[in-house]
C-alpha positions as CSV (number, residue, x, y, z in Angstrom):
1,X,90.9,83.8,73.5
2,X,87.6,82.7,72.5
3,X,88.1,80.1,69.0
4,X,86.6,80.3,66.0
5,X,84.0,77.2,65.0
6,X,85.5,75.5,62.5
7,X,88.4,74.7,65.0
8,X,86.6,74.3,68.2
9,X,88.2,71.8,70.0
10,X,91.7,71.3,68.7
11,X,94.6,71.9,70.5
12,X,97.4,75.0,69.9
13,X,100.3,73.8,67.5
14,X,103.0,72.8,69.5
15,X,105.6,73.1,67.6
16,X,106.7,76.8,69.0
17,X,108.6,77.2,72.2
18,X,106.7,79.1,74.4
19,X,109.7,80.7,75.8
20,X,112.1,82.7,72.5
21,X,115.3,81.4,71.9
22,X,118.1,83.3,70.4
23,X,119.8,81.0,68.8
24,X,116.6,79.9,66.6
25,X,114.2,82.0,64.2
26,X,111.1,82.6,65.5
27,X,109.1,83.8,62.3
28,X,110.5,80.6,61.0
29,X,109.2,78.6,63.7
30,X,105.5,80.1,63.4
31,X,105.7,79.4,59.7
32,X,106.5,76.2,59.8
33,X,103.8,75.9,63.0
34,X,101.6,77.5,60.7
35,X,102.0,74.7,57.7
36,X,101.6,72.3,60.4
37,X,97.6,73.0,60.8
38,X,96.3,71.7,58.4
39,X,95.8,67.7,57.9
40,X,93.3,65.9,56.3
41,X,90.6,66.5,58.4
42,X,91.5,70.2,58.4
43,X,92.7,70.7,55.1
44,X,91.4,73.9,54.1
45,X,91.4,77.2,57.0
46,X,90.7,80.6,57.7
47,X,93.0,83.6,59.1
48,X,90.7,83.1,62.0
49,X,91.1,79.9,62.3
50,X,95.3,79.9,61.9
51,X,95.3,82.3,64.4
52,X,93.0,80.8,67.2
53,X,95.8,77.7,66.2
54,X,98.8,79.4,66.9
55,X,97.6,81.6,69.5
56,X,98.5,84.8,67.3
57,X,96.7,87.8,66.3
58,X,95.2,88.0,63.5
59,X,96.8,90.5,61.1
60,X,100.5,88.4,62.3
61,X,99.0,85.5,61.2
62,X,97.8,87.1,58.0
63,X,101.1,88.2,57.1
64,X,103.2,84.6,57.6
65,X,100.1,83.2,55.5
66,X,100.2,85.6,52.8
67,X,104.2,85.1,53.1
68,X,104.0,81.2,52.6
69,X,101.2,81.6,49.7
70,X,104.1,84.0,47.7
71,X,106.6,81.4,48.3
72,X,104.4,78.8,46.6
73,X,103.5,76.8,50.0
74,X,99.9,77.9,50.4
75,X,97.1,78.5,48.2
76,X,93.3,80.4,48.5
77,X,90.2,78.3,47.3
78,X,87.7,80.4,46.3
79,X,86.3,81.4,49.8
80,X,89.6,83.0,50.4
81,X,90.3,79.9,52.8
82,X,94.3,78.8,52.8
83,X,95.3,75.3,52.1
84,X,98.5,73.7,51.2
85,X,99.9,73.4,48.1
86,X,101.3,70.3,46.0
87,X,104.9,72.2,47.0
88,X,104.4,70.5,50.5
89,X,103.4,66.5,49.5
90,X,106.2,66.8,46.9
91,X,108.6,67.7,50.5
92,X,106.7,65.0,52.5
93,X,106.8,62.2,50.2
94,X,110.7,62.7,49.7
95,X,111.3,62.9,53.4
96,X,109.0,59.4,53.8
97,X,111.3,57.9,50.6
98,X,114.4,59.1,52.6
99,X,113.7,57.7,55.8
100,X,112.7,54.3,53.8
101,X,115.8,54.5,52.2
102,X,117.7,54.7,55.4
103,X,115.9,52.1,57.0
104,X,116.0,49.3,54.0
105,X,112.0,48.5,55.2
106,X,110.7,47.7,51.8
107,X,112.1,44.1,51.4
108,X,111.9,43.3,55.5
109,X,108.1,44.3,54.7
110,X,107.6,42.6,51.7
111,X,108.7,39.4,53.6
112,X,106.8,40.1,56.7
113,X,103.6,40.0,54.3
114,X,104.4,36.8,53.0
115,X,105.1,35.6,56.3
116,X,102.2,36.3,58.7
117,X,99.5,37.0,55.0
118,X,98.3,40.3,55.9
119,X,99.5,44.0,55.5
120,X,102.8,44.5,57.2
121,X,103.8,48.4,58.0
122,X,106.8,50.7,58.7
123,X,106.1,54.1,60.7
124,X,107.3,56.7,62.7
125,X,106.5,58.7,65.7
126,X,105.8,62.3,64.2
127,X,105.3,64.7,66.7
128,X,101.9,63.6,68.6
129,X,100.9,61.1,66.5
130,X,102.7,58.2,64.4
131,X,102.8,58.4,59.8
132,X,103.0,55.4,58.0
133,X,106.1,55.2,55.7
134,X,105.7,52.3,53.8
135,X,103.2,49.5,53.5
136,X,103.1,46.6,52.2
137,X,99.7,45.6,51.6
138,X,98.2,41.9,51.5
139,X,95.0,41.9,49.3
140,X,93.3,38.5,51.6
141,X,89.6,38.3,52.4
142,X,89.0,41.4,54.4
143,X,92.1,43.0,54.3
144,X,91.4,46.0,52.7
145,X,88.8,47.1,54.6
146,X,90.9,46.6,57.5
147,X,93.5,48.5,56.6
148,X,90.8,51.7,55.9
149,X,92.9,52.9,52.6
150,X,95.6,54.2,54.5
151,X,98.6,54.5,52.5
152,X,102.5,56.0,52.9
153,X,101.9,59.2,54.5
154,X,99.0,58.5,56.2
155,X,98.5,59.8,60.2
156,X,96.8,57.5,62.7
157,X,96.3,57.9,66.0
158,X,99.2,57.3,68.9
159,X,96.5,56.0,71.6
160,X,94.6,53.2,69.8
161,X,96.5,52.2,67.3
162,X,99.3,49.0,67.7
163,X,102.0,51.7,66.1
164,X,101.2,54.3,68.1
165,X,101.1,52.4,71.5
166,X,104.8,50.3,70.6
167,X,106.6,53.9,70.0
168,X,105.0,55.9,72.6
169,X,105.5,52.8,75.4
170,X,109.4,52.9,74.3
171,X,110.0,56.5,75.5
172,X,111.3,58.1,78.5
173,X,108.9,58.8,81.4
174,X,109.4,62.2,80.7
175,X,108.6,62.4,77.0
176,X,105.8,59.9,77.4
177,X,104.4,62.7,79.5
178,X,105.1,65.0,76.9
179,X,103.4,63.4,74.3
180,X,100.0,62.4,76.4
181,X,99.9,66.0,77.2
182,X,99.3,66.6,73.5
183,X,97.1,63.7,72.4
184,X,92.9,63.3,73.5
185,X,91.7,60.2,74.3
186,X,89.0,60.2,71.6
187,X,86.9,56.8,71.1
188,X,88.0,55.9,67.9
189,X,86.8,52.2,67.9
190,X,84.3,50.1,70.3
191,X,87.7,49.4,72.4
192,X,88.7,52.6,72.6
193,X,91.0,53.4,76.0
194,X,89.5,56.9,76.7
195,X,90.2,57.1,80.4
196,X,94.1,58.0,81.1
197,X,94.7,55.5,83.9
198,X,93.9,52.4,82.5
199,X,95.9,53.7,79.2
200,X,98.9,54.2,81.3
201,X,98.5,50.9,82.8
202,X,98.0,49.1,78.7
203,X,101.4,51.5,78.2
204,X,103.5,49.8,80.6
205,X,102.3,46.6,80.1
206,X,103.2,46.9,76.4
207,X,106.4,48.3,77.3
208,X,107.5,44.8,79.7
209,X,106.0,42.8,76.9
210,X,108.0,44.7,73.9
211,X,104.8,44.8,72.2
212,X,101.5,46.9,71.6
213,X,98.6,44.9,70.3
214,X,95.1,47.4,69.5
215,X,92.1,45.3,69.8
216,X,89.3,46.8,67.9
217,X,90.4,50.6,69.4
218,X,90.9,52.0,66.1
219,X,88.4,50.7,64.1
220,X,85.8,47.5,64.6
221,X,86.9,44.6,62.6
222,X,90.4,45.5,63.4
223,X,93.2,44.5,65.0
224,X,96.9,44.8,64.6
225,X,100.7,43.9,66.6
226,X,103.4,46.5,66.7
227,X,107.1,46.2,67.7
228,X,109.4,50.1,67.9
229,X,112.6,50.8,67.2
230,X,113.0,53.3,69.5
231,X,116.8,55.0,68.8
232,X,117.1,57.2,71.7
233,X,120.6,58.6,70.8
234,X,119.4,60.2,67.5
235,X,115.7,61.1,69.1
236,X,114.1,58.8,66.4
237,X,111.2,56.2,66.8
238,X,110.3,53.3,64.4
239,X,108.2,50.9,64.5
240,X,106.8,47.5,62.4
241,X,103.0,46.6,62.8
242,X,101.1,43.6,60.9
243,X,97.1,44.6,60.5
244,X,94.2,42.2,60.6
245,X,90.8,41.3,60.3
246,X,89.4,40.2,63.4
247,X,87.6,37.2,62.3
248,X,91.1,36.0,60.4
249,X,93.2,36.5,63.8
250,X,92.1,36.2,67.1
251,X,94.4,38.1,69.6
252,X,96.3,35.0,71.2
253,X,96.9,34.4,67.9
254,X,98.0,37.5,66.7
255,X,100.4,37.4,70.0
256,X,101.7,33.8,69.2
257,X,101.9,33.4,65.6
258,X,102.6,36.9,64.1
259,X,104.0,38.6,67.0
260,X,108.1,36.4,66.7
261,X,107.6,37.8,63.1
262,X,107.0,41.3,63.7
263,X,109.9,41.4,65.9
264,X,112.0,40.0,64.0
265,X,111.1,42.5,61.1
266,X,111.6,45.4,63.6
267,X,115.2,43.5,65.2
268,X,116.0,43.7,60.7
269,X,115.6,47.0,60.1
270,X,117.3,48.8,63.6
271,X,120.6,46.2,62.5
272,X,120.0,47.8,59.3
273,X,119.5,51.7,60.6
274,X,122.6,51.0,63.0
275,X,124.6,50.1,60.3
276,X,123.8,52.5,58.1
């Protein structure tokens, strides 16, 4: 199937089973795949577009559109393009206050700022790439333009990004295979890791240190420590991360200084998820 333009490149939603299952809905499953194409970068699309996405035809993908725009979760701009509605962040920011909730991040956060003096985060692994929960932001010399106006609910990257690299070193073998399978190496940074060997090999290392430290891969002037709470008995991934700018924080002492803090932020909130 040849793609349209406007999504050349991107990957098939992979949120549908390839194989139907009985016991689950399907049209439910290619709605909700559906809602799940658009993101910030890709925030308005076409039928064409949906249905190069989902691998559907056309007038199918037509009809779960026009379905979801009825039930108030899409909307038409006025080049008959479908985007999602208010309806959708209202669902998203409750979900994010929920799992907050849950977790009792805020304060843990709040002292891990005061702690280490710059922005101190709470995530989790979503799908094939990590969301920011809650932040708490530090408002230091650089700071803000290290942390690139990325708020609760944000996405970011799972290969060059401290977050990302803690929660998808913590998995299985097998679902760390699942998950590379989805993402793209993309240079996002000047240290980008774009070749998958040498990724695999920063991975493991991260995963014998209990830490992921991004040097400069996400962004120049950027660099940031993560720690995950992975919970494998509920399938749920966590994970605490302190951002900085690189001429404030070298990375030995990012490793030294701030790293006994971050872990002890992230060792807070899984006593705190475990008894809740």
């Amino acid at each position: 199937m040849r793609k349209s333009r406007a999504v050349s490149g991107r990957n098939h939603i992979p949120n549908v089973l390839e194989a139907p299952d009985q016991r689950r809905s399907r049209s439910l499953e290619y709605g909700l795949a559906l809602l799940g194409c658009f993101s910030a970068e890709w925030h308005t699309l076409g039928i064409a577009d949906l249905a190069d996405l989902l691998g559907l035809s056309r007038s199918t993908t037509h009809r779960y559109a026009l379905t979801l725009a009825v039930q108030g979760w899409l909307e038409q701009d006025n080049r008959r393009k479908y985007r999602l509605t208010g309806a959708t962040a209202d669902i998203g920011h409750s979900i994010l206050a929920l799992i907050a909730g849950r977790a009792g991040s805020w304060p843990v956060l709040q002292e891990l700022r005061d702690q280490t003096g710059h922005t101190a985060s709470f995530g989790v692994l979503d799908g094939a790439q990590a969301t920011y929960v809650q932040r708490a932001h530090s408002h230091g010399r650089g700071q803000y333009e290290a942390d690139g106006d990325l708020g609760p609910g944000a996405h970011i990257p799972l290969h060059c990004t401290a977050l990302g690299k803690a929660m998808l070193a913590s998995q299985s073998a097998k679902r760390q295979r699942e998950l590379i399978a989805q993402i793209k190496l993309t240079r996002e940074g000047p240290n980008t890791i774009t070749a998958k060997h040498p990724f695999l090999q920063t991975l493991a290392r991260s995963k014998a240190a209990g830490l992921a430290i991004s040097d400069e891969e996400h962004a120049a002037g950027v660099r940031s420590i993560a720690v995950a709470i992975h919970r494998p008995a509920r399938r749920e991934t966590f994970g605490v991360e302190v951002t900085v700018p690189t001429d404030l924080c070298t990375v030995t002492k990012l490793r030294r200084d701030i790293g006994p803090n971050v872990r002890a932020a992230a060792q807070s909130i899984a006593t705190h998820l475990k008894d809740g």
